[in-house]
KEKE-3310 file (N, C-alpha, C; in steps of 0.2 Angstrom, whole numbers, plus 5000, padded with zeros to 4 digits):
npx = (5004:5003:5010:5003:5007:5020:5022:5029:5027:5022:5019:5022:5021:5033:5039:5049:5044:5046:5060:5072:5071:5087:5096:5110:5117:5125:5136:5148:5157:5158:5163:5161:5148:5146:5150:5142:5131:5132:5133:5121:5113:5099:5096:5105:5111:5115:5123:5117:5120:5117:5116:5121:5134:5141:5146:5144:5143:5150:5139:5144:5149:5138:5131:5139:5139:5128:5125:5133:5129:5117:5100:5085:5091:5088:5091:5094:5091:5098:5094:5092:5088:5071:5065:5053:5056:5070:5075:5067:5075:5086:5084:5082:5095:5103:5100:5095:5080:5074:5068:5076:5070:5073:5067:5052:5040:5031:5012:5008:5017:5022:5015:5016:5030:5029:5021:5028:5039:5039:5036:5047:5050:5046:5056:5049:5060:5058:5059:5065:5062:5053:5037:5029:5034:5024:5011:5019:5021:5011:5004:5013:5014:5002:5007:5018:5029:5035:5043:5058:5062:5073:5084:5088:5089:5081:5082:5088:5102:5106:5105:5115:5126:5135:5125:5126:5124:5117:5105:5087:5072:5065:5053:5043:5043:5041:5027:5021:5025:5014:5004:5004:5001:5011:5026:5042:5056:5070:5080:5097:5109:5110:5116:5129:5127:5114:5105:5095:5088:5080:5074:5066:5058:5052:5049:5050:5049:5061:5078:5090:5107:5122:5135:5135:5141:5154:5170:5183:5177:5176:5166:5165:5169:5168:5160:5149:5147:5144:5132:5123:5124:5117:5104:5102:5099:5087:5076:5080)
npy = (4994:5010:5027:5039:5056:5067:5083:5089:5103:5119:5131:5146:5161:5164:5158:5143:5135:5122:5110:5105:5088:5078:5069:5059:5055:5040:5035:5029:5022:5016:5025:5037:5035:5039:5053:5058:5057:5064:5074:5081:5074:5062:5051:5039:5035:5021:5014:5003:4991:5003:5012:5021:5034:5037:5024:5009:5001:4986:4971:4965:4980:4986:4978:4980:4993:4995:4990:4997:5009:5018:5012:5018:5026:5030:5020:5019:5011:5013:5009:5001:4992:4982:4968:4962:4948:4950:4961:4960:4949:4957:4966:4957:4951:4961:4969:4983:4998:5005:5006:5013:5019:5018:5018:5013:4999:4989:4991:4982:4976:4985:4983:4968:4968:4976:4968:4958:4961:4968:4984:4989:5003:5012:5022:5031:5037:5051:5056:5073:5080:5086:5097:5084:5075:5078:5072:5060:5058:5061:5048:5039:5041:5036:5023:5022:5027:5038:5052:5055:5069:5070:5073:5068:5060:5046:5039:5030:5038:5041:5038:5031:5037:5048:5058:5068:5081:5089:5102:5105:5110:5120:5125:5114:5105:5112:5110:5096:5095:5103:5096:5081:5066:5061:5060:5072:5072:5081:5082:5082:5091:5099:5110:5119:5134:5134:5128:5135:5142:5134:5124:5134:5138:5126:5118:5107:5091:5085:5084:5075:5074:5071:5072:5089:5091:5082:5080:5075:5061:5060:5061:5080:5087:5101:5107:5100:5106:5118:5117:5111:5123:5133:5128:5130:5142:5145:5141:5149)
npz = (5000:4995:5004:5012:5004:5013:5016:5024:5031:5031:5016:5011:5002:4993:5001:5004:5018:5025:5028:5016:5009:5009:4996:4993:4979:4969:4978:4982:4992:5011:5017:5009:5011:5025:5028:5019:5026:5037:5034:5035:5024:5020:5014:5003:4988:4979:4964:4952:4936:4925:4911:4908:4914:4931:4933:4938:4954:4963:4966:4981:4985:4986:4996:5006:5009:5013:5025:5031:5034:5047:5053:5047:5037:5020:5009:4991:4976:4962:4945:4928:4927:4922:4923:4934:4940:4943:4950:4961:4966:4968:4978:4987:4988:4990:5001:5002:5003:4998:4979:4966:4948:4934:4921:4917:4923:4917:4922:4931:4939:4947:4959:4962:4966:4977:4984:4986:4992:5006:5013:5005:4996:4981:4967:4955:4941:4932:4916:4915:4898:4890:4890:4891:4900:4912:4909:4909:4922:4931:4928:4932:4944:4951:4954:4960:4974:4975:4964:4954:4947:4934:4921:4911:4894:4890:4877:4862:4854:4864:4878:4881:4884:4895:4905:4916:4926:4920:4918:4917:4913:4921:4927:4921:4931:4941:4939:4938:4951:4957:4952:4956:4966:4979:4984:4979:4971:4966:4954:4943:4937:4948:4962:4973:4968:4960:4966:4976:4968:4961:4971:4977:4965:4960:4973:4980:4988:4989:4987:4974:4971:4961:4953:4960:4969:4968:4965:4953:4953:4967:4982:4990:5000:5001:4993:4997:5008:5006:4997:5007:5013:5006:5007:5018:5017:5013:5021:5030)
capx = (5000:5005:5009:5003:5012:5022:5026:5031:5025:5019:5022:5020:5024:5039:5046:5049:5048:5049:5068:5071:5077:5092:5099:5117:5117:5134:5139:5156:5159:5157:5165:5156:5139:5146:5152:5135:5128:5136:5132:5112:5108:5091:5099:5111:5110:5120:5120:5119:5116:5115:5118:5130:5133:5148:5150:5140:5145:5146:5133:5146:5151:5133:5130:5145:5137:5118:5125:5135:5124:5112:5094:5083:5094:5089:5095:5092:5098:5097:5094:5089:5084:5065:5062:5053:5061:5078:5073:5066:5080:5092:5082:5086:5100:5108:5095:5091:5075:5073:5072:5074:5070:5076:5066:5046:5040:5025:5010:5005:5024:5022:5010:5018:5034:5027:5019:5035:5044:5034:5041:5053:5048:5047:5054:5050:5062:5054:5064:5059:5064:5049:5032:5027:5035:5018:5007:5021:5023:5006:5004:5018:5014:4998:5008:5025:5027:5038:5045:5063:5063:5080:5087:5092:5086:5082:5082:5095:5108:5109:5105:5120:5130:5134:5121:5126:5126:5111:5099:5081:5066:5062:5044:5040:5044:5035:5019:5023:5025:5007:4997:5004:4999:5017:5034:5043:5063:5072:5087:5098:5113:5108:5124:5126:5124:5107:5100:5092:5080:5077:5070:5062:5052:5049:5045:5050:5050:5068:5083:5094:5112:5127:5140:5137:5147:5159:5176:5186:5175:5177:5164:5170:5166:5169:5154:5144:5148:5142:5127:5119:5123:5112:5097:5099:5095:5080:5070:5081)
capy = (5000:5018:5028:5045:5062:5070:5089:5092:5108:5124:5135:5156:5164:5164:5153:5138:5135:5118:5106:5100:5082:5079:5063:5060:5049:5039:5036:5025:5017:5016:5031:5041:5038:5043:5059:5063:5059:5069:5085:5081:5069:5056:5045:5038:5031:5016:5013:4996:4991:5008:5014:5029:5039:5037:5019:5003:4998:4982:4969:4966:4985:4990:4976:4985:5001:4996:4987:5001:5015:5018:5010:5021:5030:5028:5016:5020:5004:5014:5003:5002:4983:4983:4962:4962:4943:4951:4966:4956:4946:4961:4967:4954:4948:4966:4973:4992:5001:5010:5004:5020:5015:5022:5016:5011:4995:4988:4993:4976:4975:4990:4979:4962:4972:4980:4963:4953:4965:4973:4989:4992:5010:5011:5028:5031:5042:5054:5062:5080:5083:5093:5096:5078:5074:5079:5067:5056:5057:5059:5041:5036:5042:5031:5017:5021:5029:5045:5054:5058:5072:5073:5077:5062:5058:5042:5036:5029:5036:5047:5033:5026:5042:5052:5066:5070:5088:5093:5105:5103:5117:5117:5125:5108:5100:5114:5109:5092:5094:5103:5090:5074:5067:5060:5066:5071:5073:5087:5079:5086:5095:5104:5111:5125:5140:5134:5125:5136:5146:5128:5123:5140:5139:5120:5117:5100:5087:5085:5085:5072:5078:5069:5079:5094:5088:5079:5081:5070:5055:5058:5066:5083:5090:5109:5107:5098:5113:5125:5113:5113:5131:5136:5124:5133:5150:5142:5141:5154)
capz = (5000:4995:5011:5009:5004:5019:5014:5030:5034:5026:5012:5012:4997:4989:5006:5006:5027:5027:5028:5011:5010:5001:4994:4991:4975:4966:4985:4981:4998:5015:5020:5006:5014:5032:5026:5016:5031:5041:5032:5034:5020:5024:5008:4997:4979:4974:4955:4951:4930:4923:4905:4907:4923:4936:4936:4943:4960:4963:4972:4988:4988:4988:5003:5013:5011:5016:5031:5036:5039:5054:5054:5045:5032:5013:5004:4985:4971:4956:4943:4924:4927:4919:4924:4939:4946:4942:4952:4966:4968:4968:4982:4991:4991:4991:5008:5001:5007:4991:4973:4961:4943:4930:4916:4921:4922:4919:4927:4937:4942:4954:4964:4962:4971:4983:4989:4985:4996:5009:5015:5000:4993:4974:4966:4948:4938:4925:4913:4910:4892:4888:4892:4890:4905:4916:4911:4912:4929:4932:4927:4939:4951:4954:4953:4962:4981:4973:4959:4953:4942:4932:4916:4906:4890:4892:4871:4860:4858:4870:4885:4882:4883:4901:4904:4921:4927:4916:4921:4914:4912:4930:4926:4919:4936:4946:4936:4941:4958:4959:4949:4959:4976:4981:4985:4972:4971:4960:4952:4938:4937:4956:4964:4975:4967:4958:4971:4980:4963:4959:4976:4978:4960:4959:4979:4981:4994:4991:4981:4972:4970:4963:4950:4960:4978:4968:4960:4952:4957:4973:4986:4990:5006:5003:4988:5000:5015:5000:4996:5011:5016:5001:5007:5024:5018:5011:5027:5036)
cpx = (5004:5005:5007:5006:5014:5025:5028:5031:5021:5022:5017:5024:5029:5044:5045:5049:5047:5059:5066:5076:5080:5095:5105:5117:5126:5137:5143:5158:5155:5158:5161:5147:5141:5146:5146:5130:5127:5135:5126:5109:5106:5095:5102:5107:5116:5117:5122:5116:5115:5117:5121:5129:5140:5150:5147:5147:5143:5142:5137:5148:5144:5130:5133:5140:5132:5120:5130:5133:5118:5105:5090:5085:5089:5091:5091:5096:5092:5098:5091:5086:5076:5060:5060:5057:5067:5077:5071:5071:5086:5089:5085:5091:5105:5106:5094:5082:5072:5073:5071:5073:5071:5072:5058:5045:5031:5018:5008:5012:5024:5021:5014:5028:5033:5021:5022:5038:5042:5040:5045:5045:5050:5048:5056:5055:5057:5060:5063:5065:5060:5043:5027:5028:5030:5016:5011:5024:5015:5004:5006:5016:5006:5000:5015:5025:5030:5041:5051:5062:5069:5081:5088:5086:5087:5083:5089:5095:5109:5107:5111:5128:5127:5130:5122:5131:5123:5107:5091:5075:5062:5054:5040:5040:5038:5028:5019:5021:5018:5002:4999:5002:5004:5022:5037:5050:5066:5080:5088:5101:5113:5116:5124:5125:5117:5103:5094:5087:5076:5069:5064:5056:5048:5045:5043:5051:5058:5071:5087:5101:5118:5136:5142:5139:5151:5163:5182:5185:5175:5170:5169:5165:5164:5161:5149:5143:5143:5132:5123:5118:5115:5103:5096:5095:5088:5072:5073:5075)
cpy = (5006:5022:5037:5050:5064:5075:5091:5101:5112:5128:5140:5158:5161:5160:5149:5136:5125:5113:5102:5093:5080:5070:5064:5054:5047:5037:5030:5019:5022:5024:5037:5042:5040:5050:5063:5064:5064:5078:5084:5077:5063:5049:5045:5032:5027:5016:5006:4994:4997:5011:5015:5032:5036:5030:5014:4999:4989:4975:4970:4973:4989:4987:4980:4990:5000:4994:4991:5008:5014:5016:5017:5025:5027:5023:5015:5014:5008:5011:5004:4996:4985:4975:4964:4957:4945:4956:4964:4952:4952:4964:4964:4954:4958:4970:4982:4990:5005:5006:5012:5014:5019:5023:5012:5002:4993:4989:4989:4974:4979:4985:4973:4965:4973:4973:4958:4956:4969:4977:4991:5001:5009:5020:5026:5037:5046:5058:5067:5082:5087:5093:5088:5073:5073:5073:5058:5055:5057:5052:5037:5037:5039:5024:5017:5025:5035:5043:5055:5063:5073:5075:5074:5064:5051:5036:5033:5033:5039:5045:5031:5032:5044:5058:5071:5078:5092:5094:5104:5110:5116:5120:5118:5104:5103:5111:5102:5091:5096:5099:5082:5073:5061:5063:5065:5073:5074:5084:5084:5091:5102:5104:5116:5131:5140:5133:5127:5140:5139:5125:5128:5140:5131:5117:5107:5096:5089:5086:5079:5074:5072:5072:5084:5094:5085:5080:5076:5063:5054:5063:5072:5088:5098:5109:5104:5102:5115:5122:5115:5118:5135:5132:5130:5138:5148:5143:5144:5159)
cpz = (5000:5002:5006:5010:5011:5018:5020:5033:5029:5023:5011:5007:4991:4991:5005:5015:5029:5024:5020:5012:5005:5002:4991:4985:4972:4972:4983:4985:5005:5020:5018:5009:5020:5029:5023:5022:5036:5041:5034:5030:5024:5020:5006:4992:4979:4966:4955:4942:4923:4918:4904:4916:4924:4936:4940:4950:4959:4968:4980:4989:4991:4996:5008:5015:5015:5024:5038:5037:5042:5050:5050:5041:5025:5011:4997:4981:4965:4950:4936:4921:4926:4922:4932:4943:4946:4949:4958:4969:4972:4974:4988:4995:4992:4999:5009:5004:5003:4982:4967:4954:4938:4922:4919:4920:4920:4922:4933:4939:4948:4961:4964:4967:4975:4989:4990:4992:5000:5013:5010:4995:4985:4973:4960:4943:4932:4924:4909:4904:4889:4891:4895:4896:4913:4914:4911:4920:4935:4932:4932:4944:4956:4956:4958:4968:4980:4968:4958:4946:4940:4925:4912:4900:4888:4883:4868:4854:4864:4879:4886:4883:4891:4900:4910:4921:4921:4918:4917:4917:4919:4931:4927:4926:4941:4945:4939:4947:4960:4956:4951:4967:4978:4981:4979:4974:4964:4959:4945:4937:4945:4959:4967:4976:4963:4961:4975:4974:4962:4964:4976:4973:4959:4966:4980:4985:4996:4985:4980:4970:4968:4960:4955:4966:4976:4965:4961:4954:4963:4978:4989:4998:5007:4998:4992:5007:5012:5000:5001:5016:5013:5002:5015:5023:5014:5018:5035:5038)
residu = (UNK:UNK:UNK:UNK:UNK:UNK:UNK:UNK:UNK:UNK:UNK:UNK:UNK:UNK:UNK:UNK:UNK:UNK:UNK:UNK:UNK:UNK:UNK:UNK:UNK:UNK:UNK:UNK:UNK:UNK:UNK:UNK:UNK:UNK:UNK:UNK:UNK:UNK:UNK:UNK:UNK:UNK:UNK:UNK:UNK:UNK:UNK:UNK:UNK:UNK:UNK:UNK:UNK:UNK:UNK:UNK:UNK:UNK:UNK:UNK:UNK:UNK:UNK:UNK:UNK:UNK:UNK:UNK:UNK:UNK:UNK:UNK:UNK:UNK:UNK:UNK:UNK:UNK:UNK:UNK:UNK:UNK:UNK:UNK:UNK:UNK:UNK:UNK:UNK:UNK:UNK:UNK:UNK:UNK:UNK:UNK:UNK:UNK:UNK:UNK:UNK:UNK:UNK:UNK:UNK:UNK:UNK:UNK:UNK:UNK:UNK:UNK:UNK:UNK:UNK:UNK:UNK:UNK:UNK:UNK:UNK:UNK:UNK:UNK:UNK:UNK:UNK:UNK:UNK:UNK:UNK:UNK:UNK:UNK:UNK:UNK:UNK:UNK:UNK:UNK:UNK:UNK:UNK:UNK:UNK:UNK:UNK:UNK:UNK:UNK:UNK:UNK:UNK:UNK:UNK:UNK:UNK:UNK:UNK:UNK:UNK:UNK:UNK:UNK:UNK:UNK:UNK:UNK:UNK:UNK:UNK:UNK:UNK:UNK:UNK:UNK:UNK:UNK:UNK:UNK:UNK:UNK:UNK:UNK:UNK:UNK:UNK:UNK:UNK:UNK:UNK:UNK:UNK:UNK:UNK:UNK:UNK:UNK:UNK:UNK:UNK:UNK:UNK:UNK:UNK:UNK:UNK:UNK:UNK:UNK:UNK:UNK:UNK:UNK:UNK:UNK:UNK:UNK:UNK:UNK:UNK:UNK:UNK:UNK:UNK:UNK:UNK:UNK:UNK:UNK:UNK:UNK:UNK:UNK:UNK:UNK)
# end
């Protein structure tokens, strides 16, 4: 069963006054999730399968990770796996708490997930490429417990090529965010000097972040200071 929306507070104007929650996605090792931790991130994204991007983790590093951060963290296994028994399985045997999806499934798959796996949180990725993106997410979002809105284009050829650290028409997300009834997380070239108009005009649960805290594959601490400086003044 869907759980439902938790905006955590209220919205006045132009303010944002509630805590935006942020995900530290691409998280590498064990240390990498302490550290995100550490500044205030809720979650971490491991990549397991994935097209393009930073780099598949793999099964035994993403187990380290999950088994090494505290009780009630996120645990995101981003994933471009489509078979539900694959997907099922990988739940399993890896012990996330999250499955991002990068690519939708099915529609009687949501369900056959969610009662394969109870407790597992399903998030559907949408990739706002133009207007079209709303009633794709509309769609998802009866089927899946949240949103990630990013940037990719998820076609061929341009799947199989890096997209990370592209912004996308943040209009198109706002509209989004007011026509779904689940949380919705704002991915997509975010970093600390956008972050805060993005938030501001889109007004989203949370945020997905991975490019824009890291340098040269590495989590970077001073980008991640920066980061959630620009979230505080949001609901200073």
């Amino acid at each position: 069963m869907r759980r439902p929306i938790d905006r955590l507070g209220e919205r006045t104007g132009s303010m944002v006054i509630h805590p935006v929650q942020v995900k530290i996605c691409c998280v590498r090792s064990p240390e990498e999730a302490h550290t995100a931790l550490s500044f205030g991130a809720v979650a971490v994204g491991l990549v397991s399968e994935m097209p393009a991007g930073p780099g598949d983790l793999s099964e035994s590093e993403i187990r380290e990770i999950v088994q090494a951060v505290p009780a009630g963290t996120g645990t995101f296994l981003l994933t471009a796996v489509t078979d539900a028994d694959r997907l099922i399985d990988k739940v399993r045997r890896l012990g996330v708490n999250t499955l991002q999806l990068w690519d939708p499934l099915e529609p009687e798959d949501y369900g056959r997930l969610h009662q394969e796996l109870p407790g597992l949180s399903i998030v559907q990725a949408i990739h706002v490429i133009d207007a079209s993106a709303i009633e794709h997410a509309q769609t998802a979002a009866r089927l899946a417990d949240a949103l990630v809105l990013d940037s990719s284009n998820p076609t061929v050829p341009f799947r199989w090529e890096s997209q990370a650290g592209a912004t996308h028409d943040w209009s198109i997300s706002q509209e989004i965010v007011q026509t779904v009834d689940c949380p919705v997380l704002l991915a997509g070239g975010l970093h600390s000097e956008n972050v805060e108009s993005a938030v501001r005009l889109v007004r989203p649960y949370g945020v997905d972040v991975c490019t824009g805290v890291r340098t040269e594959d590495a989590l970077d601490r001073r980008k991640l200071a920066a980061f959630f400086e620009s979230l505080r003044r949001i609901v200073a």
